[in-house]
N, CA, C and O atoms as a GROMACS GRO file, in nm:
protein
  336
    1UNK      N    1  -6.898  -1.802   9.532
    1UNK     CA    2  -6.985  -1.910   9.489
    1UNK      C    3  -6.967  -1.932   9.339
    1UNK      O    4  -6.977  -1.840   9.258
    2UNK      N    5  -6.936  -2.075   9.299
    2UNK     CA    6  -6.952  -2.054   9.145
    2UNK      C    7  -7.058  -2.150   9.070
    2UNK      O    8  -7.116  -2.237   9.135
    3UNK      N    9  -7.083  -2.131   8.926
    3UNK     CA   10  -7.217  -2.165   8.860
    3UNK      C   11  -7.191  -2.341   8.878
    3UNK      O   12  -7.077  -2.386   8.878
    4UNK      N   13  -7.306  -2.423   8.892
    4UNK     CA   14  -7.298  -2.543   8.814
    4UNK      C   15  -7.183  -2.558   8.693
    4UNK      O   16  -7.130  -2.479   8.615
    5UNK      N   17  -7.174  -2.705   8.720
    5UNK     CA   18  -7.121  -2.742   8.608
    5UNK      C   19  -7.164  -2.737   8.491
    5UNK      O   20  -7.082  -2.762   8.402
    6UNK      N   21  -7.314  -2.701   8.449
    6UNK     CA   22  -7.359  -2.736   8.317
    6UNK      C   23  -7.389  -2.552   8.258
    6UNK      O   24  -7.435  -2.514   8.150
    7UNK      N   25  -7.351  -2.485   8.354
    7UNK     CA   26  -7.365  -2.353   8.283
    7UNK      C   27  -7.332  -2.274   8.150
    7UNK      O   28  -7.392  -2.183   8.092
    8UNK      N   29  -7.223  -2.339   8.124
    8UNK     CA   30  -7.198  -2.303   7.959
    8UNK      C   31  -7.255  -2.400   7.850
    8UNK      O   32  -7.274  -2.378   7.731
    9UNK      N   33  -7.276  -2.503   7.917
    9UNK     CA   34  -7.341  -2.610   7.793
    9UNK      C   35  -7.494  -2.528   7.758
    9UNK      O   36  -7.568  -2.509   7.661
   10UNK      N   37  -7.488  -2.494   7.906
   10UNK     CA   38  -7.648  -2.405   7.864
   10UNK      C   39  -7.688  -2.257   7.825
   10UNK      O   40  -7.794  -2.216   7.780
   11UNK      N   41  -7.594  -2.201   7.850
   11UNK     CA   42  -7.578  -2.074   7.794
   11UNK      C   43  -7.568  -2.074   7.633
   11UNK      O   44  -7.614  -1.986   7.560
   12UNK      N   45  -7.475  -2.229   7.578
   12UNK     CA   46  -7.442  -2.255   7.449
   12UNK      C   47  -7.582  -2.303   7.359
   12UNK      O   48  -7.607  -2.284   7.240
   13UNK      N   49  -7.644  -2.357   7.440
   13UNK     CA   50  -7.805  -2.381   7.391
   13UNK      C   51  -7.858  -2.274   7.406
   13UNK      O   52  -7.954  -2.277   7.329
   14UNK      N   53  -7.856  -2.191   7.450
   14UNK     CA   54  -7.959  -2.111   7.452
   14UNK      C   55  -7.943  -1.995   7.366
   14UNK      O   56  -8.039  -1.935   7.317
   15UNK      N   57  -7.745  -1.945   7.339
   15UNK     CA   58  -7.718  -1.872   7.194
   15UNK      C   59  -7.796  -1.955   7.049
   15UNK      O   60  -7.876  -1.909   6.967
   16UNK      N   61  -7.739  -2.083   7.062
   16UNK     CA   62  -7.828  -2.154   6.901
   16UNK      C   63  -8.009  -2.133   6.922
   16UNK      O   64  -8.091  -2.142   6.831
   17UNK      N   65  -8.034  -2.109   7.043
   17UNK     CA   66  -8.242  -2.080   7.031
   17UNK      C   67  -8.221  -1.972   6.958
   17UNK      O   68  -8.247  -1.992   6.840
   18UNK      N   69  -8.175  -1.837   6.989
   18UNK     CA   70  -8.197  -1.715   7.007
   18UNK      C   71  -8.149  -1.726   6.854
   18UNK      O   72  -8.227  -1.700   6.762
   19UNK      N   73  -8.024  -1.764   6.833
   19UNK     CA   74  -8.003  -1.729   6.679
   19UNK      C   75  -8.114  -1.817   6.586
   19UNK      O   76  -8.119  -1.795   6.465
   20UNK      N   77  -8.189  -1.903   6.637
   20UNK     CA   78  -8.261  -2.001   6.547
   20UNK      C   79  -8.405  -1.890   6.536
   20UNK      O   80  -8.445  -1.849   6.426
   21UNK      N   81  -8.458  -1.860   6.641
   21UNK     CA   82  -8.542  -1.837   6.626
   21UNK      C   83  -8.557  -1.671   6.579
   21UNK      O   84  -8.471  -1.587   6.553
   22UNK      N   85  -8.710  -1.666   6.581
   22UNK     CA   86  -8.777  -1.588   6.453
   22UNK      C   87  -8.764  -1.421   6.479
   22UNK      O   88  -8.820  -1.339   6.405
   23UNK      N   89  -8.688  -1.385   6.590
   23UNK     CA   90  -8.642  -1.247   6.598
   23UNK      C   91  -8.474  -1.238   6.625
   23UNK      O   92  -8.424  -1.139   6.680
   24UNK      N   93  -8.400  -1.345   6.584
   24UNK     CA   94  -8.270  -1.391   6.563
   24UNK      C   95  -8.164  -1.322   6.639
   24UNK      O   96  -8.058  -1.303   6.580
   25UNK      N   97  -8.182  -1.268   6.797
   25UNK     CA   98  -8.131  -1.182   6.838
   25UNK      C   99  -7.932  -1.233   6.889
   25UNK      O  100  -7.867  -1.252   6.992
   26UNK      N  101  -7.910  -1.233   6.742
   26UNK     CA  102  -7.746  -1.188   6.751
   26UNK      C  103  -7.672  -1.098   6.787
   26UNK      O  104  -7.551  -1.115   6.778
   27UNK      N  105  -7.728  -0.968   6.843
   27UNK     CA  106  -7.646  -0.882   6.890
   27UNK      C  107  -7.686  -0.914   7.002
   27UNK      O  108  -7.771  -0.838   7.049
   28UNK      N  109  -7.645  -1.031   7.087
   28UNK     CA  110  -7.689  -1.049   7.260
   28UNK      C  111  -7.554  -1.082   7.247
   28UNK      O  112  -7.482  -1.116   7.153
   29UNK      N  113  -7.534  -1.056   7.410
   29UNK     CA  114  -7.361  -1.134   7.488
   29UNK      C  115  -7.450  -1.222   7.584
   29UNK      O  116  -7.540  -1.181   7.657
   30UNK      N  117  -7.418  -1.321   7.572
   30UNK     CA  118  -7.452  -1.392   7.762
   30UNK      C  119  -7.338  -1.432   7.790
   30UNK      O  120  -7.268  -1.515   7.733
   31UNK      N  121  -7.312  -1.351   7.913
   31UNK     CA  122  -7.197  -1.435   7.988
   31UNK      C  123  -7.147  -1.479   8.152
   31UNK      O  124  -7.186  -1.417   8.250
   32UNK      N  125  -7.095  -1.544   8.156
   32UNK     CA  126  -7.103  -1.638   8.265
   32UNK      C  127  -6.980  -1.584   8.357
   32UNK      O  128  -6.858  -1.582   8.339
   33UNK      N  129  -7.082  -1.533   8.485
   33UNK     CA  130  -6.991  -1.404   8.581
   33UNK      C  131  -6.982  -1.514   8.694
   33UNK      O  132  -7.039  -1.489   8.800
   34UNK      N  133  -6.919  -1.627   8.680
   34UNK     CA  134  -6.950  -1.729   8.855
   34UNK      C  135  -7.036  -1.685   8.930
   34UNK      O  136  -7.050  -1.592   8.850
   35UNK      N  137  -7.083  -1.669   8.981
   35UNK     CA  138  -7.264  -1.707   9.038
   35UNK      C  139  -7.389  -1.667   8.979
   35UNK      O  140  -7.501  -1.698   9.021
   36UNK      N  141  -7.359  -1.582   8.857
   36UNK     CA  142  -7.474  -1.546   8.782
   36UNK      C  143  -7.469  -1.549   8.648
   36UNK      O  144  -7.373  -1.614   8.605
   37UNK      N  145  -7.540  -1.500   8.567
   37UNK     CA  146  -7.519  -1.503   8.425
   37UNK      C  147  -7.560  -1.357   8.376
   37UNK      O  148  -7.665  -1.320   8.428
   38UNK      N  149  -7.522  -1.298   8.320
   38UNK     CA  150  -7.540  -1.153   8.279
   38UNK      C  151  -7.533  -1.170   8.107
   38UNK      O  152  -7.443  -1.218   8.038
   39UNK      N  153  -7.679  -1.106   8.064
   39UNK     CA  154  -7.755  -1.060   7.969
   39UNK      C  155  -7.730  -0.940   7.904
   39UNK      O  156  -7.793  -0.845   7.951
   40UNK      N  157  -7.638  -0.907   7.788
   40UNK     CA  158  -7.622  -0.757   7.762
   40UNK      C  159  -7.650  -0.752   7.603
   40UNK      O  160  -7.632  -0.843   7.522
   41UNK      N  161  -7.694  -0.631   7.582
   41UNK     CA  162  -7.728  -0.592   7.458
   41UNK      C  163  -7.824  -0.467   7.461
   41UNK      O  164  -7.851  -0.382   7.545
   42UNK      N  165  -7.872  -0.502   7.299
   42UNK     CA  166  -7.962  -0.401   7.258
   42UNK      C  167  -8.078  -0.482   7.136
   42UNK      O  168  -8.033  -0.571   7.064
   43UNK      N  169  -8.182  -0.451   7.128
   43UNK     CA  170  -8.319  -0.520   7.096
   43UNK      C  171  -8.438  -0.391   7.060
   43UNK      O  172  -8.479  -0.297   7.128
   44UNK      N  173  -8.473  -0.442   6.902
   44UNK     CA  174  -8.523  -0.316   6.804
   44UNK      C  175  -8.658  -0.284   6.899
   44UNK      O  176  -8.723  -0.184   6.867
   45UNK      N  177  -8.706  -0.368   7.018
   45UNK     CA  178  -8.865  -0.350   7.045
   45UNK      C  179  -8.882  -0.371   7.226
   45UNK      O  180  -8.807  -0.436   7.298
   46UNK      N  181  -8.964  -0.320   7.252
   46UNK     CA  182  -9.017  -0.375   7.408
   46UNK      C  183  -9.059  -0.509   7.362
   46UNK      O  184  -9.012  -0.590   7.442
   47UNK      N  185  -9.119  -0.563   7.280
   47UNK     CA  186  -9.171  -0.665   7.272
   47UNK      C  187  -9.086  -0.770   7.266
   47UNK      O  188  -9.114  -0.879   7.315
   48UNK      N  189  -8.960  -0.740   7.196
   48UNK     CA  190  -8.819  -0.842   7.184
   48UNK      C  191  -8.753  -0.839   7.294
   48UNK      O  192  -8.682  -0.927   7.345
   49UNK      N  193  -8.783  -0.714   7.336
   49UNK     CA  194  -8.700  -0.766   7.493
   49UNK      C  195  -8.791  -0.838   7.586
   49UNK      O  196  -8.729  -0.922   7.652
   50UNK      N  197  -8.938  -0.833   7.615
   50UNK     CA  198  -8.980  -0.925   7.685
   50UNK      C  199  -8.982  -1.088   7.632
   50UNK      O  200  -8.997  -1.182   7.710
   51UNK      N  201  -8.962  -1.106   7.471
   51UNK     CA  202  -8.960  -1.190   7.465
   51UNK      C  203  -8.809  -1.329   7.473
   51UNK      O  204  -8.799  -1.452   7.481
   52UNK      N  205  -8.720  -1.208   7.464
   52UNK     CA  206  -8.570  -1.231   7.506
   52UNK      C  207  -8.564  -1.302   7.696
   52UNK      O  208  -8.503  -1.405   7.727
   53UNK      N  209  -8.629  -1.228   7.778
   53UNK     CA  210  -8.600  -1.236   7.881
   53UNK      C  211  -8.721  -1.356   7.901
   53UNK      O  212  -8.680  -1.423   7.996
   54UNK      N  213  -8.839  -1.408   7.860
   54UNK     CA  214  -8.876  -1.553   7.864
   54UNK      C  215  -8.773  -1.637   7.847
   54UNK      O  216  -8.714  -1.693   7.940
   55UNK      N  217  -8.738  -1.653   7.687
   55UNK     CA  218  -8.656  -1.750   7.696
   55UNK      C  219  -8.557  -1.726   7.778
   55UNK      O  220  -8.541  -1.813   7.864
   56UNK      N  221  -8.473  -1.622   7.781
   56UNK     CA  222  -8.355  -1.652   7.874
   56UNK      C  223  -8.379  -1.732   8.011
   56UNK      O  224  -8.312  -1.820   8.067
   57UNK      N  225  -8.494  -1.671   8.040
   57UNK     CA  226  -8.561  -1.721   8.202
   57UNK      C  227  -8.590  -1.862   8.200
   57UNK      O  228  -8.560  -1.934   8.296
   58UNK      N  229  -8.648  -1.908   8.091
   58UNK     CA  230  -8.685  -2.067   8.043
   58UNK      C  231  -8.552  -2.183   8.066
   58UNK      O  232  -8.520  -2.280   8.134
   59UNK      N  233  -8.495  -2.076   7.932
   59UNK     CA  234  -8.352  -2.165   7.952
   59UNK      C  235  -8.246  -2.185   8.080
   59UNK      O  236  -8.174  -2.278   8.117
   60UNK      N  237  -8.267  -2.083   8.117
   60UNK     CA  238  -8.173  -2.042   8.245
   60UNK      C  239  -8.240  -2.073   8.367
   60UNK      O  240  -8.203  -2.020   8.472
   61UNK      N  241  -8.342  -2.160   8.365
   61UNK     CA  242  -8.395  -2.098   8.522
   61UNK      C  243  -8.342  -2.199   8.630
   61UNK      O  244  -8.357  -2.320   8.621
   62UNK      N  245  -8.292  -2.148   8.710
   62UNK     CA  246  -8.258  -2.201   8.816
   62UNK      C  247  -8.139  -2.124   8.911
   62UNK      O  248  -8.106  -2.123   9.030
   63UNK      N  249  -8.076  -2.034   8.728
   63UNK     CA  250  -7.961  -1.990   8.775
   63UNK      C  251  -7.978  -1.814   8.775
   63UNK      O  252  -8.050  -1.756   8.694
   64UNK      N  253  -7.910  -1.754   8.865
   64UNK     CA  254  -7.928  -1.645   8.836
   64UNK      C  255  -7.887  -1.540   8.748
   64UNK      O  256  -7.765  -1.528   8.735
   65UNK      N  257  -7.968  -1.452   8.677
   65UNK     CA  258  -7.945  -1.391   8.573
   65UNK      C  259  -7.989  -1.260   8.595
   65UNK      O  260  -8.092  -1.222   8.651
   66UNK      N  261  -7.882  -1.185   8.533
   66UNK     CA  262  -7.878  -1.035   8.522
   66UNK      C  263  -7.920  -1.015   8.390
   66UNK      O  264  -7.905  -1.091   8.294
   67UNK      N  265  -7.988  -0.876   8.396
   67UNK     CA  266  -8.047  -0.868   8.217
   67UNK      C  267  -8.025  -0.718   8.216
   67UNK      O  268  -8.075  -0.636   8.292
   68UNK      N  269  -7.925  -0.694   8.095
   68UNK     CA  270  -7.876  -0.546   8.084
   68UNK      C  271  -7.912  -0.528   7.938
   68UNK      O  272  -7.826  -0.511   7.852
   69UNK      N  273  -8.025  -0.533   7.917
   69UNK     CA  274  -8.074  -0.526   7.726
   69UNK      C  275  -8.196  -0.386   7.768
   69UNK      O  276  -8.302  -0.363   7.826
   70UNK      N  277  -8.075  -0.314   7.681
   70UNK     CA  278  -8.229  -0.151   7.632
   70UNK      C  279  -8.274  -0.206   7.472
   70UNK      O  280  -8.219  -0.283   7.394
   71UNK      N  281  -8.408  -0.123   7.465
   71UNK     CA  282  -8.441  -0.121   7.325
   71UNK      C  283  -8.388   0.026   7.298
   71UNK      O  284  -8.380   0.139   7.346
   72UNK      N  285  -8.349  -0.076   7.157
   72UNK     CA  286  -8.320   0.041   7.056
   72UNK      C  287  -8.412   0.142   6.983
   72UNK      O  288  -8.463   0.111   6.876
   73UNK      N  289  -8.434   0.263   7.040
   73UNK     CA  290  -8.499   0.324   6.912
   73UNK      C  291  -8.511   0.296   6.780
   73UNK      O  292  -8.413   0.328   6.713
   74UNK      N  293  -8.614   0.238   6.714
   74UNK     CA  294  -8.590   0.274   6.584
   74UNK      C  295  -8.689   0.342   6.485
   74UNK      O  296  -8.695   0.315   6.365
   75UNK      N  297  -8.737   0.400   6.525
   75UNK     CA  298  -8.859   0.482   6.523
   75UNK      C  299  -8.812   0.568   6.420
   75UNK      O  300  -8.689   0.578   6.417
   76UNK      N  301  -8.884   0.643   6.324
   76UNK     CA  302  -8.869   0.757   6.289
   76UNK      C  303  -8.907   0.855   6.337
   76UNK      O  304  -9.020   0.846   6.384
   77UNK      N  305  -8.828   1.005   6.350
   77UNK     CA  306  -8.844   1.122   6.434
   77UNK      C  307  -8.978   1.171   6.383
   77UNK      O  308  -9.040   1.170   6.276
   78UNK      N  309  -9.000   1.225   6.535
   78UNK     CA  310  -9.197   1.287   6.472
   78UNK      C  311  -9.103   1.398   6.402
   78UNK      O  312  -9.151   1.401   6.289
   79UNK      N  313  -8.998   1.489   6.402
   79UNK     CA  314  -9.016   1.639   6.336
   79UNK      C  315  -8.855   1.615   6.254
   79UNK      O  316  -8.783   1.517   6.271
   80UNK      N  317  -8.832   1.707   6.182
   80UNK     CA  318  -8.675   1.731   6.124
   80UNK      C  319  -8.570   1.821   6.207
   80UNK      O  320  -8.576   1.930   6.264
   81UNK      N  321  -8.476   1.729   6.188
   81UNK     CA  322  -8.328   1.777   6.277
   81UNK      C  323  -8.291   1.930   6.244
   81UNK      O  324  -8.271   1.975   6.131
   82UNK      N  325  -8.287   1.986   6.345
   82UNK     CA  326  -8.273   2.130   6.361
   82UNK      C  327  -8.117   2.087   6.354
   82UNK      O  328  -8.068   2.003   6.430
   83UNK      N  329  -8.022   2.177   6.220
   83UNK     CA  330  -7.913   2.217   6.243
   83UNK      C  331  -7.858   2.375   6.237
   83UNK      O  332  -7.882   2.467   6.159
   84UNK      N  333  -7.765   2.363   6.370
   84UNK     CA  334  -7.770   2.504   6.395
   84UNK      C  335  -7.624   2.569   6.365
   84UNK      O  336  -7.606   2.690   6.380
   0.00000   0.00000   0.00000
């Protein structure tokens, strides 16, 4: 099965949201697997990733999408690195 015709025009809108907007998530891939669209990366927060996977869902909806985004730790360690 393969995507609509308008699948990359929209995938291409939806890289310029993500880089426009206010958590600018440039380290995303979206790419276009013929019948689905697959979501990969990494994202500093739970909160950026739920808010990643709205829009993606917004922009994308109709088509199907895979979403392979962990958050990144970026926490500082509760204790100091034991070197042994």
């Amino acid at each position: 099965m393969n995507a609509p015709p308008d699948v990359e025009y929209r995938i291409a809108h939806l890289k310029e949201r993500l880089a426009a907007e206010e958590t600018a998530d440039l380290g995303i891939r979206i790419e276009n697997r013929g019948s689905s669209v697959t979501v990969i990366g990494s994202v500093p927060s739970a909160h950026c990733r739920a808010e990643l996977m709205d829009t993606v869902s917004e922009e994308l909806a109709g088509l199907t999408v895979r979403f392979d985004v962990v958050v990144a730790g970026a926490e500082a360690p509760d204790r100091p690195e034991e070197v042994i």
